[in-house]
C-alpha positions in Angstrom: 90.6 -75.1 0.5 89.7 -72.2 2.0 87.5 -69.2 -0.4 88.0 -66.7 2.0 91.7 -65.9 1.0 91.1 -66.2 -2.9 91.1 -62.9 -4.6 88.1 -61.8 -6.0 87.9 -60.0 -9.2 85.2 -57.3 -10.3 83.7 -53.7 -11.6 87.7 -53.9 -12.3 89.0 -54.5 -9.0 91.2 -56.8 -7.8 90.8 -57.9 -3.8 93.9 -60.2 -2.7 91.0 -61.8 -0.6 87.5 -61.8 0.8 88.0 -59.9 4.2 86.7 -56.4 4.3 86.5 -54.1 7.4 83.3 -52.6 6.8 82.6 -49.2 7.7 82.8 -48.4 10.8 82.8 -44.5 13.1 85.4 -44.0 14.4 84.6 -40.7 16.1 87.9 -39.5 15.4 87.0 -36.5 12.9 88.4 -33.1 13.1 85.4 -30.5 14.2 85.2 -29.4 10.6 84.6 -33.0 9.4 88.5 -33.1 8.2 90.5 -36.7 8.4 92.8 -36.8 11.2 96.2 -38.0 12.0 93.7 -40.7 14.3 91.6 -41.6 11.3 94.1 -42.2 9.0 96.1 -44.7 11.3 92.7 -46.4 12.5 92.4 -47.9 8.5 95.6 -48.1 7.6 96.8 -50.8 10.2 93.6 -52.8 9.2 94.6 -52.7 5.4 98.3 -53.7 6.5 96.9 -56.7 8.2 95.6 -58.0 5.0 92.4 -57.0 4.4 91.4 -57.3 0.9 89.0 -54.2 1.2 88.6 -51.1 3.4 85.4 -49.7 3.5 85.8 -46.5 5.2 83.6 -45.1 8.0 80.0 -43.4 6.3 81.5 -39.5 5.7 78.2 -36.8 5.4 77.8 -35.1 1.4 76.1 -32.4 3.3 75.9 -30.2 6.6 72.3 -31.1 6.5 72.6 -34.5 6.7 75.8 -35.1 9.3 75.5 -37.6 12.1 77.6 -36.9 14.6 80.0 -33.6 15.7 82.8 -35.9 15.5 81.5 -37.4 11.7 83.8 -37.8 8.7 82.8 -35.2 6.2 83.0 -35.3 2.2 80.9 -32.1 1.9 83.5 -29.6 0.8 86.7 -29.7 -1.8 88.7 -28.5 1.7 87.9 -32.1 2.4 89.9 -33.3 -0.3 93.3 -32.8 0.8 92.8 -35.0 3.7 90.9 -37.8 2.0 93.8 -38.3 -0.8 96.1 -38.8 2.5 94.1 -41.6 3.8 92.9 -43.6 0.8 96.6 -43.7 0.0 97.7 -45.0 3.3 95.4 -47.7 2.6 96.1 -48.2 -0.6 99.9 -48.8 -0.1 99.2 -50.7 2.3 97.7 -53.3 -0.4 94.0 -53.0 0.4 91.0 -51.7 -2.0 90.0 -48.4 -0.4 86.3 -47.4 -1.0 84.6 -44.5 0.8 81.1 -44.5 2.3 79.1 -41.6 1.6 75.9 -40.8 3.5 73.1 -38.6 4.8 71.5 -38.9 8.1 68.3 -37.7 6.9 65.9 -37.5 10.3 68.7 -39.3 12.4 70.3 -36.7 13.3 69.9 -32.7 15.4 69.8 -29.3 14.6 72.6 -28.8 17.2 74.7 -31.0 15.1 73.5 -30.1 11.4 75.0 -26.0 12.5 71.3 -25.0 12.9 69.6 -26.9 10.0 66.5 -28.4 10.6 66.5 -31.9 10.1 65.8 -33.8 6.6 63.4 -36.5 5.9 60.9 -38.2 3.1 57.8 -37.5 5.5 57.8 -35.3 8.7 57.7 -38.1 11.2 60.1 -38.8 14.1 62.8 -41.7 13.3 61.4 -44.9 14.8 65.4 -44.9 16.8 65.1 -41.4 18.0 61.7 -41.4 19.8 62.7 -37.8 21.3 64.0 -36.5 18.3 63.4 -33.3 16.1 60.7 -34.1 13.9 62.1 -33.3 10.3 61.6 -31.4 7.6 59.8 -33.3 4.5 61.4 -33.0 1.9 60.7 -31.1 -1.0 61.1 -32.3 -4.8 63.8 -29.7 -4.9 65.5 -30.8 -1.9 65.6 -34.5 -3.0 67.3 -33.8 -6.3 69.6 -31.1 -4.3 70.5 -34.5 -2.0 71.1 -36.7 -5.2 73.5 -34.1 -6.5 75.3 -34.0 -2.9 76.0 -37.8 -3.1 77.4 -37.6 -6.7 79.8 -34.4 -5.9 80.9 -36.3 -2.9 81.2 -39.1 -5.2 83.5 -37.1 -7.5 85.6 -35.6 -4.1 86.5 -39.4 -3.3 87.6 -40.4 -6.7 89.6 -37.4 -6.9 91.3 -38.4 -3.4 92.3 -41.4 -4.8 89.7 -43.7 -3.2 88.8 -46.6 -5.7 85.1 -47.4 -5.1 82.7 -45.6 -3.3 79.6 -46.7 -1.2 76.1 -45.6 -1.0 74.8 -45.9 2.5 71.4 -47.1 2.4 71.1 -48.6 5.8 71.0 -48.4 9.8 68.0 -45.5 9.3 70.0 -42.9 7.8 68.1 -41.2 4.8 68.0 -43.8 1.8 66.8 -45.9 4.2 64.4 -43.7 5.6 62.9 -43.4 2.0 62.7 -47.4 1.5 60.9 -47.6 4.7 57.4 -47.7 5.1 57.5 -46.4 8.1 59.5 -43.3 7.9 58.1 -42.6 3.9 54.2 -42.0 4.3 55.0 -39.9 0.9 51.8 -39.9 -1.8 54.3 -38.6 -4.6 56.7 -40.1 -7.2 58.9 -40.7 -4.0 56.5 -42.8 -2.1 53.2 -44.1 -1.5 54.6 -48.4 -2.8 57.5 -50.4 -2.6 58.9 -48.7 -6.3 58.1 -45.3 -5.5 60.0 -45.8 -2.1 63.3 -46.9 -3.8 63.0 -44.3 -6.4 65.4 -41.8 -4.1 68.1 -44.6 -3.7 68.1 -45.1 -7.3 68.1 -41.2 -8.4 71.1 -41.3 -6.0 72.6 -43.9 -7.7 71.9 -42.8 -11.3 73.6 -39.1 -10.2 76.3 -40.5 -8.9 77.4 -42.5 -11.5 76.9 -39.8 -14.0 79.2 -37.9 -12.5 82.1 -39.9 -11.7 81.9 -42.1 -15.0 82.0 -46.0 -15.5 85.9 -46.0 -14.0 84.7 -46.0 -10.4 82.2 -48.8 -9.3 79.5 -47.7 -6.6 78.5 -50.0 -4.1 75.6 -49.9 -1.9 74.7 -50.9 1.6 71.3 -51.8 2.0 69.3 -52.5 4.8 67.7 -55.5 4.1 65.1 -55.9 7.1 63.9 -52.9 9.2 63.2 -55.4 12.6 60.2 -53.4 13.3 56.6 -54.1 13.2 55.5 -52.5 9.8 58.9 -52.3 8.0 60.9 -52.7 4.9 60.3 -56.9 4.8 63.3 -59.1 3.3 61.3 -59.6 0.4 60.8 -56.1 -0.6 64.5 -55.7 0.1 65.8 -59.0 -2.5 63.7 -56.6 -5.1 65.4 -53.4 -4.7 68.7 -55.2 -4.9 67.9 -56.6 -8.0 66.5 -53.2 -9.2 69.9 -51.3 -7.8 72.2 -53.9 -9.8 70.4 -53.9 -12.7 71.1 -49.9 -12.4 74.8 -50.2 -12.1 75.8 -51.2 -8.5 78.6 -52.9 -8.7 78.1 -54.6 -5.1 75.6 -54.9 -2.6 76.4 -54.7 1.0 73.9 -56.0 3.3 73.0 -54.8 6.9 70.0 -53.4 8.7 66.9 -51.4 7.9 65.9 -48.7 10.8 66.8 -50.8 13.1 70.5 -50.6 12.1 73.7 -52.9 13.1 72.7 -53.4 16.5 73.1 -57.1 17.8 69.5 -58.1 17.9 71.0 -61.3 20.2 70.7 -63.8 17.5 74.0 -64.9 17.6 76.9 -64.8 15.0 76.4 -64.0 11.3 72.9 -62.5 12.0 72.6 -60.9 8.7 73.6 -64.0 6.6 70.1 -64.8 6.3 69.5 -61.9 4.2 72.5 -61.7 2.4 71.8 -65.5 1.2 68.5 -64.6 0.2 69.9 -60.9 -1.7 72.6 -63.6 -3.4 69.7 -65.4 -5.0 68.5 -62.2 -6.4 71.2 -60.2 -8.1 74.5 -61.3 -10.1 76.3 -58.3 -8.6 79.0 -59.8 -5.6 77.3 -59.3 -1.9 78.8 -58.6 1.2 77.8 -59.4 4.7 78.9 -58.2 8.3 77.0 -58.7 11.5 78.9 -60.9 14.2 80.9 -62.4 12.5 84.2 -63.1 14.8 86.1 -66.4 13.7 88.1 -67.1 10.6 86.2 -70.3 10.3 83.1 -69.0 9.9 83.5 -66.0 8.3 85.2 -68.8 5.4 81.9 -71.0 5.6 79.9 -67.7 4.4 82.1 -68.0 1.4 82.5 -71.5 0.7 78.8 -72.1 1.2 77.8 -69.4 -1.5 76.0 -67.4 1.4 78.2 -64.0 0.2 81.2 -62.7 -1.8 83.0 -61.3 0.8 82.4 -60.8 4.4 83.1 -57.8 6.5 84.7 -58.2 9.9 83.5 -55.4 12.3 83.9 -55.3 15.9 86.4 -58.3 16.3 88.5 -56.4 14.1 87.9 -53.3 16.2 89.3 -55.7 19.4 92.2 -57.0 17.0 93.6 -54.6 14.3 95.4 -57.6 13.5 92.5 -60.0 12.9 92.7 -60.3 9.1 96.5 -61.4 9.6 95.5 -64.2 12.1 92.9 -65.5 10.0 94.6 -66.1 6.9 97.4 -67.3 8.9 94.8 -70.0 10.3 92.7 -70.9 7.1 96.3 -70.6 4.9 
C-alpha cells in the first residue's frame, strides 16, 4: 500500500496525504509586495490537484530583509487583506495552507531593500553573491528587532487565515547565514560555536511562538549542509533540529545550507540523505524536496521511513496537475 496518500495527522492538522508543494517564488508579487490575482491562482490550482499541503512561496517580515523586487511581502497589516484571499483559495481547495516567512539577511541589495543597507551576523560578503554589498553586522538591537519582525509576520498570517507558518532557515538567507560558519565569524552570544550560531533561529522561534500562541504550529526549513568547504556539516545540522523541536517546531523541512536548492547534479532526491539522517534525530514529522519527480519515488521516501512528507517542486512547476496524477497512479 502506498504511505504517500495516507493522511497524516499533527500539531493539530490534518493532511489528506503526504504531497506538499514546497515553497517556491513565483515572481509574481505586486511592487509593494501585495498577493496578486497571479499568485493566488499559481497555489490554488496546486491545492485543487490534491496536495495535502501548500507551503507558500518565502514572503519578507521586513524591507530590510526582501529578496527580490518582485518578493511576496508579510511586512505590513496592508498585506493582510491580500494574504486572507489566498490562504483561503487554498484552503477551499482542501489543502493545509502554511506561509513561509523569511529574511534575506546579506542575500540581497540596497536597490531592492528601498535604500537599506544590507543585514548580516558578520560584515562578510554571502559566499552566493561574490559581487555583493558587503552587509551591515548586525547589532544586538537589530537581532531582537528581526526576531520580533518574524513573530508579527507570524501573527499577520494567522490572521489571514493561513494555518501554519514556516521559518525559513535555508538556501543562505539570514537564519542560515547565522548557522553558518562561514557567514557568522560573531565572538558574541550569537556566534563564535555551533550553539551560539543557532541561538538567532531559536530567538526567532521562541518570538514567534509567543506571539501567535500554541494554536498555530511553526515549521522550519533548515538547511541541512552548506556544500561549501568550511560550512554548516550534516552533523551540526541533526543537532539544531533536535534543539529546534525540542523548542516547539512542529516540523522540520529539510533543504540546503548557503548553497541553497540548486541541483548539485546528484540525481533525484538529493536531499534525502539529510532528511534520513534529521529523521533519526527529532520526533517532530520531516519533510524533504530536492528532485524529486515520480510518484514512485517520492512514495519510497515515505514507505522507507526516509521522511513524513515530501515536497514536489519543479515537476509540479511543469505539471500543476502532478499531485492528481500521482495518487491516481499509487491509488
Amino acid at each position: 500500500m502506498s504511505k504517500l496518500i495516507d493522511p497524516l495527522s499533527f500539531a493539530g492538522l490534518i493532511l489528506r496525504n503526504r504531497i506538499a508543494m514546497p515553497p517556491m517564488w513565483s515572481g509574481k508579487a505586486s511592487p509593494e509586495g501585495f498577493v496578486t490575482g497571479a499568485i493566488v491562482e499559481y497555489h490554488r490550482v496546486r491545492a485543487a490537484a490534491g496536495c495535502g499541503l501548500v507551503i507558500v512561496e518565502h514572503a519578507f517580515v521586513h524591507p530590510q530583509g526582501r529578496h527580490s523586487s518582485t518578493q511576496l511581502g508579510v511586512h505590513g497589516d496592508a498585506c493582510v487583506d491580500g494574504l486572507t484571499r489566498l490562504a483561503s483559495a487554498i484552503r477551499a481547495e482542501g489543502a493545509v495552507a502554511c506561509l513561509q516567512i523569511s529574511h534575506a539577511g546579506s542575500r540581497t541589495s540596497s536597490k531592492v531593500t528601498g535604500g537599506l543597507r544590507p543585514l548580516g551576523p558578520s560584515a562578510l560578503r554571502h559566499p552566493r553573491e561574490p559581487h555583493g554589498e558587503v552587509p551591515e553586522a548586525a547589532t544586538l538591537g537589530q537581532i531582537a528587532a528581526v526576531a520580533s519582525a518574524f513573530a508579527d509576520a507570524a501573527s499577520r498570517a494567522q490572521h489571514a487565515g493561513f494555518e501554519a507558518v514556516e521559518l525559513h532557515a535555508a538556501h543562505g538567507f539570514l537564519l542560515s547565514q547565522f548557522l553558518s560558519p562561514l557567514t557568522n565569524h560573531r565572538d558574541d552570544g550569537f556566534g563564535g560555536d555551533e550553539v551560539r550560531r543557532g541561538r538567532a533561529p531559536l530567538d526567532v522561534l521562541a518570538a514567534v511562538r509567543h506571539l501567535v500562541g500554541a494554536s498555530l504550529p511553526v515549521f522550519v526549513r533548515l538547511g541541512a549542509h552548506d556544500e561549501y568547504p568550511g560550512g554548516l556539516q550534516l552533523d551540526a545540522a541533526c543537532r539544531m533540529a533536535a534543539r529546534l523541536a525540542a523548542a516547539g517546531a512542529a516540523l522540520i523541512d529539510v533543504s540546503g545550507g548557503l548553497a541553497g536548492s540548486d541541483d548539485p547534479g546528484r540525481g533525484p532526491g538529493y536531499f534525502v540523505p539529510y532528511a534520513a539522517a534529521i529523521k533519526k534525530a527529532v520526533t517532530v514529522p520531516v519533510m524533504v524536496a530536492g528532485g524529486i519527480a515520480v510518484a514512485a519515488h517520492a512514495d519510497s521516501i515515505v514507505t522507507e521511513g526516509h521522511a513524513d512528507l515530501v515536497g514536489v517542486g519543479r515537476a509540479m512547476l511543469d505539471d500543476p496537475e502532478w499531485a492528481r496524477k500521482a495518487i491516481q497512479a499509487l491509488g
